[in-house]
N, C-alpha and C positions, 0 to 999 in steps of 0.2 A: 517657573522657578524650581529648580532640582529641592528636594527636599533638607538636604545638607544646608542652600543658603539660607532657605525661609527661618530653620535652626539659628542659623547666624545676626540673621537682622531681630528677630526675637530676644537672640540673648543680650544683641547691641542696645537694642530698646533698653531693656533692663540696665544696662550699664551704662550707657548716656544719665538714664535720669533717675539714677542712685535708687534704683527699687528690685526684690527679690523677685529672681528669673522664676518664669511659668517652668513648669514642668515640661522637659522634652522626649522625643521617642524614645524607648528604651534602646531601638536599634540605630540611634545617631551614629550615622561613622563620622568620630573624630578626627581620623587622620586626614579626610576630605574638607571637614570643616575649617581645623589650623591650616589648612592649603590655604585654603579660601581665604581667611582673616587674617594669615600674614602677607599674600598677596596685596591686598588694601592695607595692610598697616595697622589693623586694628585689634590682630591678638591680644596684643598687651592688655586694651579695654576689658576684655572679657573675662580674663584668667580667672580673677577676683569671683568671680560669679561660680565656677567651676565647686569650692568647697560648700556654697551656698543650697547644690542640687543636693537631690536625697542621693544615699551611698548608692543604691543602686543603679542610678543613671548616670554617674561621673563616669569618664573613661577611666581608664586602668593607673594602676601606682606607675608605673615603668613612664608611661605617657606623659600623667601628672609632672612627675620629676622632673623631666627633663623639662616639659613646658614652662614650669618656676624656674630654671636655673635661666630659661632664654629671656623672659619678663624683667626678671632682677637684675639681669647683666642690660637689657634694654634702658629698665629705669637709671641705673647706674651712670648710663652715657646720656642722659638726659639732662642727669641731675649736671651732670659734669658742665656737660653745654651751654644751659642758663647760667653756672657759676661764674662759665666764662665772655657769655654776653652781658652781664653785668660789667666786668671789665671793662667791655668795648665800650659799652654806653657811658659810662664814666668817664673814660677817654676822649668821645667824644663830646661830652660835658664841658669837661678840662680845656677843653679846644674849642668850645663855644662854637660847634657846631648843629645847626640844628636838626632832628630826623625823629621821625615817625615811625615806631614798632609797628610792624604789620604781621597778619594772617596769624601762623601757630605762637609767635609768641605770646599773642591776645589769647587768640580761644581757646588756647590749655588749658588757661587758666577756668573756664566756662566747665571743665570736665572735673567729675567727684574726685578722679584723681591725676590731677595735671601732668605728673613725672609718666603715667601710662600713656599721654598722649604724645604718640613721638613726632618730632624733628628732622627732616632730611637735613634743613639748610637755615637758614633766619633771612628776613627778609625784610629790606630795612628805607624807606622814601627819606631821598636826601635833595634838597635842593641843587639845581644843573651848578649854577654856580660857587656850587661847594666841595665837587666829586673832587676837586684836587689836593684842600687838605683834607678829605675824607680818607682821599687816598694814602695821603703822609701817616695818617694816625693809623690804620691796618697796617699797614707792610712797616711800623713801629712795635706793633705786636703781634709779627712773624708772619701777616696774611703775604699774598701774593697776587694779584689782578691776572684773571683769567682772561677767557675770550668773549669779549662782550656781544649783547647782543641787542636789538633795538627796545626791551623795555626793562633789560639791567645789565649788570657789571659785576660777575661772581669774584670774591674773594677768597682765594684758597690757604687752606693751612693744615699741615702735618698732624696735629694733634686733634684739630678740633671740624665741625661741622665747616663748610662756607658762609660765608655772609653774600647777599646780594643787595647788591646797593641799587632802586630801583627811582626813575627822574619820571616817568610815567607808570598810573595805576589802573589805567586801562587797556584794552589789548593791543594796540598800536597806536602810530603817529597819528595814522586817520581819523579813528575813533577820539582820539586824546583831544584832534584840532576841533571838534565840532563844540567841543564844551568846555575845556580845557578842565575837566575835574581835577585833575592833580594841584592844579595851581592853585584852587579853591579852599583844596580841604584845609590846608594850614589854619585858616583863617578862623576854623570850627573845631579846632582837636584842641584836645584836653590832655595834662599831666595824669598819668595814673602809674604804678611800679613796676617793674620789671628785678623781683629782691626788694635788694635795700636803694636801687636806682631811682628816682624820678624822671618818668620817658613819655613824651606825646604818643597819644594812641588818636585814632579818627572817632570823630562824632556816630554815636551807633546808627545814622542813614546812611554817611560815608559809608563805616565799618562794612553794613550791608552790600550798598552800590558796589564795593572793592570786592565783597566775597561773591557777588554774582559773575563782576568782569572778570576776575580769578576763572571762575569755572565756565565762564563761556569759551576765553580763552582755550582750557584744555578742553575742552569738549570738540570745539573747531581743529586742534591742533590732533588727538590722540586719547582722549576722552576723557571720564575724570573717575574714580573709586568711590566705594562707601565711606570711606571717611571724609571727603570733602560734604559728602550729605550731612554726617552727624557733626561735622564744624556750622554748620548755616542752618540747620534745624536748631541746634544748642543756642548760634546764639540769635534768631529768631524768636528762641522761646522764654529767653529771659528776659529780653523787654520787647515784649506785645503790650503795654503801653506807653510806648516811649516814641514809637515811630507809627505811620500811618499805611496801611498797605495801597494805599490809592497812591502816597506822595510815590513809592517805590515803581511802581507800573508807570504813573506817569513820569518819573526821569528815564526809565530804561525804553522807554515807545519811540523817546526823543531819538536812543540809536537804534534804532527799528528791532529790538530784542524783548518786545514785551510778552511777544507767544512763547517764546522760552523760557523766561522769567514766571509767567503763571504756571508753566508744566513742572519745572523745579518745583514749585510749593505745594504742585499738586502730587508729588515723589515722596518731598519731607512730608506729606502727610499721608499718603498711604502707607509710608517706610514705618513710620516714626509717632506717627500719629500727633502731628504737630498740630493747634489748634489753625487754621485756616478760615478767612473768611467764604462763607458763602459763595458770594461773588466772584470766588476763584475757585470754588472746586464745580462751580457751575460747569456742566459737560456742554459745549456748543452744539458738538456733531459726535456721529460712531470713530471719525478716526483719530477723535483725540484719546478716547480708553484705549484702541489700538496701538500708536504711535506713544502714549503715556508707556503702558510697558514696553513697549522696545526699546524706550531711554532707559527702565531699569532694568535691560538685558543688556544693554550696553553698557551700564555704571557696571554691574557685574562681574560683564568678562572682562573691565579693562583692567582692574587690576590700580593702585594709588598713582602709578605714573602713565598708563595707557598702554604700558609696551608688554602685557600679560603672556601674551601671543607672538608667534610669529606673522600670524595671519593680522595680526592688529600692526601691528611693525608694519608691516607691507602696506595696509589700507594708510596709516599713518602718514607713509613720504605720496603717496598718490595721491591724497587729500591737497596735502601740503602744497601743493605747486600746480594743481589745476585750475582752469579758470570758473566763477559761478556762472555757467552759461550752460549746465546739463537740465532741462527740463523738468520741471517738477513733476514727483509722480505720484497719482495717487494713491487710497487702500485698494482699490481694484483694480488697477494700471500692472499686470506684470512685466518687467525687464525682457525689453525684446531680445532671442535669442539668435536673432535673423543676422546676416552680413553687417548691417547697418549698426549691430549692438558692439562689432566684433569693431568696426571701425573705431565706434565710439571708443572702445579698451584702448586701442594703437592710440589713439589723437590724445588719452589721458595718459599712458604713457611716455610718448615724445615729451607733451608738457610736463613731465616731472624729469626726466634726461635731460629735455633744454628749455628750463623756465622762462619767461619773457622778464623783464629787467627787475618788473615791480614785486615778480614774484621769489627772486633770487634772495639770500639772507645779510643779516644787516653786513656784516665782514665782506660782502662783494658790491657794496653798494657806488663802488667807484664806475661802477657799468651805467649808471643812471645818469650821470655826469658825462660821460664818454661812453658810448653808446655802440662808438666801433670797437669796443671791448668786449663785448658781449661772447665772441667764439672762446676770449682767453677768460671769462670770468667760466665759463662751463666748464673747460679743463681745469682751472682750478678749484670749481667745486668737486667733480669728479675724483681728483688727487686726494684732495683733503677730507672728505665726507665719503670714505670709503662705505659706509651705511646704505649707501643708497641702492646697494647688491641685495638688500632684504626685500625688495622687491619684485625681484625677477622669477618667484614662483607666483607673481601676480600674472604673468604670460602663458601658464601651460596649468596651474592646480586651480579645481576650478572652488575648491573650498577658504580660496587667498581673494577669489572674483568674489563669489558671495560675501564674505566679511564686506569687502569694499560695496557693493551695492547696497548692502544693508544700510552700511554707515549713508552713505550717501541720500539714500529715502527719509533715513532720520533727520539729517542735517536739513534738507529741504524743507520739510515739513516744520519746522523748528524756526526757519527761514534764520540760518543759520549760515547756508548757502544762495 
């Protein structure tokens, strides 16, 4: 870990759990460090912390400045945002629809200072049966329905963040059919506020189960940031007697993700120093402290959405669209660099040029059904997902190859893949 981030997860520490930062190197380069925390989305967290250091370790006035004018203008569109998902919630009150706050509009609230923790978008579990006046009541208050996708339906609007109206809270149909969680949680959520709103929130094991499949999700899709950590440390650490850590392992084993669920806890607790059972910081083998940091060399470079990089971009659509049928490797197994490695790169490439049906996106799912569709579903991904040219220095830079086989070691090990 470069010494700029170890800086960063120190000062997060501090500022997750409302206490006065340690003393840092005199020679912190800040302008690597704001790289780095706005990358993840978590400058804001920290600023606060900045007047707290002795005078001679803050960065410079010129730096300071400008750093407060981007925080306030942050908080500002924050404040804005909540004011106006109040609204919506209302509305859909009014309309006697029923839906479940999910992800940042909960755990804001978990942070000393909620308006610092920012919002891309809101994210909202509506019943399938409902999406239709879910949809009257948005586009009644200027939203617009985007381009859905198999586990939401973004709603867009000019002034304000999206809304994502979400019918599954786990990572797909697959995952959703084996338990049907989403259908469940209703049955255990509770009123709590959103403002002056009354809005279902999930039972804190839901809460949890949902901030895991969140992050398995992007971890499989493009990986996840530091702040997804200090949302699941935070709110793991405010009721450690509320929930059981066995009940958690044992529902996530059921989707076969319990080795990546232990290694998560074992992240929030070296991060963050989350209390952790025994039982889980237990080391099995050497390649689980190995493969333990290269998850947070991964959380690192990916940056709050995965796409930090170009090289993550790339690794990202090659992921996306291969089949789980590459051999697991282990800590001592190097990446052959013989013909045989080279073929393997071609055979994952094709597969992302021309996916097989199952792996195509929900908007071409008419290929699954009709099957002789398949050459015109490719051309129409191809038109329309111009993105997929971020790729193509996966063929000749061999620093786009590496990203990708990294991730690929991770994910296996993770059995993730």
């Amino acid at each position: 870990m470069l010494e700029h981030s170890a800086v960063l997860i120190q000062l997060l520490s501090s500022a997750i759990y409302s206490k006065h930062p340690d003393a840092v190197p005199e020679q912190t380069d800040w302008d690597a460090l704001y790289e780095e925390a706005k990358a993840h989305q978590v400058h804001t967290l920290i600023y606060p912390l900045l007047e707290e250091l002795p005078k001679e370790l803050r960065p410079d006035t010129a730096f300071t400045e400008a750093y407060k004018c981007e925080v306030l203008r942050e908080a500002a569109l924050q404040i804005l945002h909540l004011e106006q998902m109040e609204k919506v919630f209302a509305a859909f009150m009014e309309a006697s629809i029923p839906i479940i706050a999910l992800k940042g509009l909960i755990i804001r609230e978990y942070y000393p200072h909620p308006e610092l923790r920012t919002m891309g978008d809101a994210d909202v579990l509506v019943h399938s049966a409902d999406l239709q006046e879910a949809h009257k009541v948005l586009t009644s208050l200027g939203y617009r329905k985007g381009k859905a996708s198999e586990r939401h339906i973004p709603y867009l609007h000019t002034d304000y963040p999206e809304i994502e109206l979400h019918e599954i809270l786990t990572i797909n149909e697959s995952s959703e059919n084996k338990k049907h969680f989403s259908d469940t949680v209703w049955s255990r959520a509770h009123y709590d506020y959103i403002g002056e709103v009354p809005v279902l929130v999930l039972s804190v094991e839901d809460q949890i189960l949902h901030l895991l499949f969140h992050t398995i999700h992007h971890v499989m899709l493009s990986g996840i940031g530091i702040r997804q950590i200090c949302d699941l440390t935070l709110f793991l650490n405010a009721h450690l007697n509320d929930f059981a850590w066995e009940d958690i392992l044992a529902e996530m084993r059921e989707y076969g993700w319990e080795k990546f669920t232990t290694t998560i806890f074992q992240v929030c607790h070296q991060l963050f120093k989350l209390p952790v059972p025994a039982f889980i910081l237990k080391e099995n083998s050497t390649d689980s402290t190995m493969y333990q940091q290269l998850l947070i060399e991964d959380i690192l470079n990916s940056g709050v959405y995965g796409k930090r990089t170009k090289e993550r971009e790339a690794s990202r659509h090659i992921l996306l669209y291969m089949k789980n049928i590459t051999p697991a490797m282990s800590s001592g197994i190097t990446p052959n660099k013989s013909a045989g490695h080279n073929i393997d790169k071609l055979v994952h490439l094709l597969r992302f040029f021309f996916p097989s049906p199952d792996k195509l996106h929900y908007q071409y799912r008419y290929v699954r059904k009709y099957p002789l569709l398949l050459p015109f579903a490719w051309l129409h991904r191809a038109v329309y997902n111009l993105r997929q040219l971020s790729v193509l220095p996966f063929v000749y830079k061999k620093k786009f190859t590496a990203s990708y086989e990294k991730r690929i070691k991770l994910l296996q090990w993770l059995q993730l893949r």
